[in-house]
C-alpha positions in Angstrom: 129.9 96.6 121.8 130.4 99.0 124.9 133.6 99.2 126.9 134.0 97.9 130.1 132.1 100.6 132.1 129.9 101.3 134.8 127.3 101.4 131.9 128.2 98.0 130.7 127.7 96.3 134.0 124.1 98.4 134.1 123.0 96.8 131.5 124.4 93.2 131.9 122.4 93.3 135.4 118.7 94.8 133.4 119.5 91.6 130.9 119.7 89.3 133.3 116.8 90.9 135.2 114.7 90.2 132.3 115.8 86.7 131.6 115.5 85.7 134.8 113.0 87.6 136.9 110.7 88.7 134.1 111.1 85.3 132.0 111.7 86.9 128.9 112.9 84.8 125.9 117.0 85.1 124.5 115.4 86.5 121.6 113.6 89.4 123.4 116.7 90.1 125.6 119.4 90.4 123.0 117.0 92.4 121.3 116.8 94.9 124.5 120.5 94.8 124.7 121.3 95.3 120.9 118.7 98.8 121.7 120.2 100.0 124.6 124.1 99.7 123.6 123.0 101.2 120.3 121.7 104.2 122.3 124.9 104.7 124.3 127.0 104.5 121.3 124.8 106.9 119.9 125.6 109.5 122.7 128.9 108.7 123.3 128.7 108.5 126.9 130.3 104.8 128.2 131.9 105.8 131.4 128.5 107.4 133.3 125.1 106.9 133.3 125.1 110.5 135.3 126.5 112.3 131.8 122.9 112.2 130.4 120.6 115.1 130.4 117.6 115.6 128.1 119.9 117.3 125.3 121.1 114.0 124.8 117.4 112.2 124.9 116.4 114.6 122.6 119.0 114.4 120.0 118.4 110.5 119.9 114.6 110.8 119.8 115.0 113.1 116.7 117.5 110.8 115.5 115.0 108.2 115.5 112.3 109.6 114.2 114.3 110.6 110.8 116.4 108.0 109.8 114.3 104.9 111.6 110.7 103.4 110.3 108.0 103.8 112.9 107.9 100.2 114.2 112.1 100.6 114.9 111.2 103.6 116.7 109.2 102.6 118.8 110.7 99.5 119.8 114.3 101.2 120.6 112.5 103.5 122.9 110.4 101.3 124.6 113.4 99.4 125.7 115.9 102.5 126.9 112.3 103.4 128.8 112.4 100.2 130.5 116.4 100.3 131.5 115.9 103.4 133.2 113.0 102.7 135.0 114.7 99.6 136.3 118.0 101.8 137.4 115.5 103.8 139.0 113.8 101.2 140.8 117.5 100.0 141.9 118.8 103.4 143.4 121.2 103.2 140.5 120.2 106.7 139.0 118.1 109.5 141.1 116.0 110.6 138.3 114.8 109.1 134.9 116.2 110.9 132.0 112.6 110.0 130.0 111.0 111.5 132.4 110.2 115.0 131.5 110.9 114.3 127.6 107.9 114.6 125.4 107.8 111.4 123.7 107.0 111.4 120.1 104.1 109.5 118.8 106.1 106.6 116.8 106.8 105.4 120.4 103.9 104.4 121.3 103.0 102.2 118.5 104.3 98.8 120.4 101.4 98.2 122.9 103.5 98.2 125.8 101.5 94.7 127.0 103.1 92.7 124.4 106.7 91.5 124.4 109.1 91.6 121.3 108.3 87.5 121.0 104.8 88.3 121.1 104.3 90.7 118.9 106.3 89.0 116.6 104.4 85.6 117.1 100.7 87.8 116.6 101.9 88.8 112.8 102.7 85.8 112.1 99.4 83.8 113.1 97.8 84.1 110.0 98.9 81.0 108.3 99.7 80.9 104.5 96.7 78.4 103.8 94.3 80.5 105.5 91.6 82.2 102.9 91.8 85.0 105.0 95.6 85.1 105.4 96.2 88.2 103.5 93.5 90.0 104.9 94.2 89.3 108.4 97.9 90.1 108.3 97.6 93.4 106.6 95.6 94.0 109.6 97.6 92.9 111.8 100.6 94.9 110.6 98.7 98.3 110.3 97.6 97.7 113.8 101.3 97.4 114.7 102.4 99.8 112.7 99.7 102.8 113.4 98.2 102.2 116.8 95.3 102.9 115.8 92.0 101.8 117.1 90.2 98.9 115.9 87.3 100.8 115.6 89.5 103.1 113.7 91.1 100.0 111.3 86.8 98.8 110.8 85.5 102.3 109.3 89.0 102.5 107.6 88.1 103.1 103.7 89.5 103.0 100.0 89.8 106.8 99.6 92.0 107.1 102.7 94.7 104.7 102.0 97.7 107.3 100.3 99.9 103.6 99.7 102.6 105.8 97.5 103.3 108.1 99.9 103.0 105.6 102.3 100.7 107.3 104.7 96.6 106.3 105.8 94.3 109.2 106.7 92.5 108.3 110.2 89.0 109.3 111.2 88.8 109.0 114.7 87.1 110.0 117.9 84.6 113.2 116.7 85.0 113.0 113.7 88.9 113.9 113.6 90.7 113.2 110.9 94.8 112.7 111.2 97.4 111.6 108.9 100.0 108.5 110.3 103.0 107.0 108.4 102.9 103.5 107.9 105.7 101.1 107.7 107.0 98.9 105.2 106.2 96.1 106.5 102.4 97.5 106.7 102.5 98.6 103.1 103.8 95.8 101.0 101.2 93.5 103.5 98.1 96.0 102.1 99.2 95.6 99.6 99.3 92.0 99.0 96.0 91.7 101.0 94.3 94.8 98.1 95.1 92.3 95.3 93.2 89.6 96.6 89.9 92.0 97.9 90.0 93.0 94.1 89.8 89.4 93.0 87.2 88.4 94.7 85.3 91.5 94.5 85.1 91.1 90.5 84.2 87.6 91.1 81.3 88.2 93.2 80.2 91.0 91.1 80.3 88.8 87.9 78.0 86.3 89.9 75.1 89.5 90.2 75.6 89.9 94.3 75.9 92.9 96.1 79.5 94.1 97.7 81.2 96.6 99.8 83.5 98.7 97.4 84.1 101.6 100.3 85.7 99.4 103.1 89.4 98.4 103.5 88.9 95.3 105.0 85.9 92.6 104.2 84.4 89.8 105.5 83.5 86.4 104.2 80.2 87.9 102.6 82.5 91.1 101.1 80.6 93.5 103.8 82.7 95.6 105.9 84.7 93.6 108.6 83.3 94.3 112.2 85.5 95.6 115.3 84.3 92.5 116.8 85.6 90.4 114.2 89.0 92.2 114.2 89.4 91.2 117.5 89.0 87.6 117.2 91.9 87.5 114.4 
């Protein structure tokens, strides 16, 4: 925990702002607050939020991005993003330390409309007893875990999935192909999900009908699953 410190009382008042004002759930604001104080721990600067420059941004960014998974990342940052816009709005600070930092691409996995409770409501949807359960949630997580399109997650196929290194290779807008990390999470839920799509792709090719070897993710007739079906999951 921080000392008593200007900082301290910052971020007592952001908590309460959240509970209160913006209605969000003691699970989502301990979570902000376990972020934020780990932040200021991190740069060793309790006494003023004036001390930090972008030296100091950077060298928790970096810190971040080596030693945390993607989904960690990106939450940790979302939240100190938040704390300072709200100091800014407040005439607490004259300038947001994010401001001018380039922020690295792990932070933007979280889709900044969805709250921690929500996201963490959304992977769990797919209920156990579900046929589709496996498929949807390995879905789900890369979703989380990549931001990439669902457009992207549709055309995603076999040879692109690198599981053991744990990275997928994207085709996206013209044609462009990039390489993103996924998280653990993501993997172990692929694959989970890549056990079952083999099961019931033997099955239906031991019955004489037709299948879709290329694509990831299949629907009910093992054809490749539609954007439009990915977002009704």
């Amino acid at each position: 925990m921080l000392k008593d410190s200007g900082i301290k009382k910052e971020i007592e008042q952001f908590l309460n702002h959240l509970k209160v004002e913006r209605g969000y759930s003691q699970h989502t604001v301990s979570a902000y607050g376990r972020d934020i104080e780990q932040f200021f721990s991190f740069v060793d600067r309790t006494k003023n939020i004036h001390d930090l420059d972008s030296r100091l941004i950077r060298s928790y960014c970096y810190y971040l991005i080596k030693y945390k998974k993607n989904s960690t990342s990106a939450r940790k940052l979302s939240a100190l993003r938040s704390f300072f816009r709200f100091l800014l709005r407040e005439a607490k600070i004259k300038n947001d330390p994010l401001e001018k930092i380039a922020m690295p691409k792990q932070g933007k996995y979280i889709p900044v409309f969805l709250t921690v409770d929500e996201v963490f409501s959304l992977l769990k949807a797919p209920g156990d007893n579900d046929t589709y359960a496996s498929r949807d949630r390995a879905a789900l997580e890369i979703l989380y875990s990549t931001g990439m399109r669902v457009s992207e997650l549709s055309g995603l196929n076999m040879d692109r999935l690198e599981l053991a290194n744990g990275m997928v290779r994207v085709i996206g807008k013209g044609n462009r192909e990039r390489i993103v990390p996924l998280g653990r999470p993501a993997i172990k839920a692929l694959e989970d999900y890549l056990a079952e799509r083999e099961k019931l792709l033997t099955a239906r090719i031991q019955k004489g009908k037709a299948v879709e070897g290329k694509a990831v993710f299949l629907n009910g007739r093992r054809g490749r699953l539609t954007s439009r079906s990915i977002q009704r999951l």
